[in-house]
N, C-alpha and C positions, 0 to 999 in steps of 0.2 A: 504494500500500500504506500503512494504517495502521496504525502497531506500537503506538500507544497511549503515554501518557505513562508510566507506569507497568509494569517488563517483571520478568522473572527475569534473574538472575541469578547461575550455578550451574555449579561445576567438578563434571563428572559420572565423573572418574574412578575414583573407588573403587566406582561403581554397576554391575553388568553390561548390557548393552546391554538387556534386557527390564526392567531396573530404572529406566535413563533412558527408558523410554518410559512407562511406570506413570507417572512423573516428569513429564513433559512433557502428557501426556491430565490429570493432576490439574491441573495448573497451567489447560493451557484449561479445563476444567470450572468455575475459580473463575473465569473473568473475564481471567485475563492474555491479553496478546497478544502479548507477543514472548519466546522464552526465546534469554538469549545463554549461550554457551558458547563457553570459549576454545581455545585451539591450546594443550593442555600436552604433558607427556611422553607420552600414551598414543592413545587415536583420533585417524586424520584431520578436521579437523573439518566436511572438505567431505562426505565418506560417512557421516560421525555423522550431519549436521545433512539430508541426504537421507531416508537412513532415519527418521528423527524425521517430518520434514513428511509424507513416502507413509504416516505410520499415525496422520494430526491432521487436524482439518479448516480450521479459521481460525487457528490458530498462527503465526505467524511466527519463523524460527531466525535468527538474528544468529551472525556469527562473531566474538568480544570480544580478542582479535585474529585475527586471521591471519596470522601468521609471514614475511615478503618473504626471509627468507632462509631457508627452508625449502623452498621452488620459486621458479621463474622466472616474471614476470611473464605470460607469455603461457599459462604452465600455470594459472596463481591465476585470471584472467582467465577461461578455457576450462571451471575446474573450478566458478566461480562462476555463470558463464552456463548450464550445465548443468542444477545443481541450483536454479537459481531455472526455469529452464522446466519442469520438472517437479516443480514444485510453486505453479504457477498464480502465481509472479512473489513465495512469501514469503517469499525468503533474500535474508538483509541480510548483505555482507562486507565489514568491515570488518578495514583489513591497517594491518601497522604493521611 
């Protein structure tokens, strides 16, 4: 996977969920290729960043963290591996 030197980056919570995806379709239309989004107060960032990739076509989602104390490594792991196979390998997780 090539996420490009150049990505977004973007707290999408005050957006409603058709609002991050307007969000994420315009960002690929100009050329980006990865949008990261973090683990804040409000969406999981593993179901966000699912739903994101199933309605993009070469997008790449980054998770800008993911929380290790939010779940247990074997869940972060499981919920990781998941959403990068269905999405042809473009979820990038990065935990902290």
């Amino acid at each position: 996977m090539d996420i490009g030197k150049i990505g977004v980056y973007a707290v999408l919570e005050s957006m409603t969920v058709n609002e991050t995806l307007e969000f994420a379709r315009t960002i690929e239309k100009r050329g980006y290729r990865a949008l990261w989004i973090p683990e804040a107060s409000g969406r999981d960032p593993f179901s966000h960043a699912a739903y994101l990739l199933s309605h993009s076509e070469r997008l790449s989602v980054a998770t800008g963290i993911a929380n290790i104390w939010a779940r247990d490594a074997m869940a972060m792991a499981s919920a990781a591996r998941t959403v990068s196979e269905i999405s042809d390998g473009r979820f990038v997780l990065v935990s902290a």
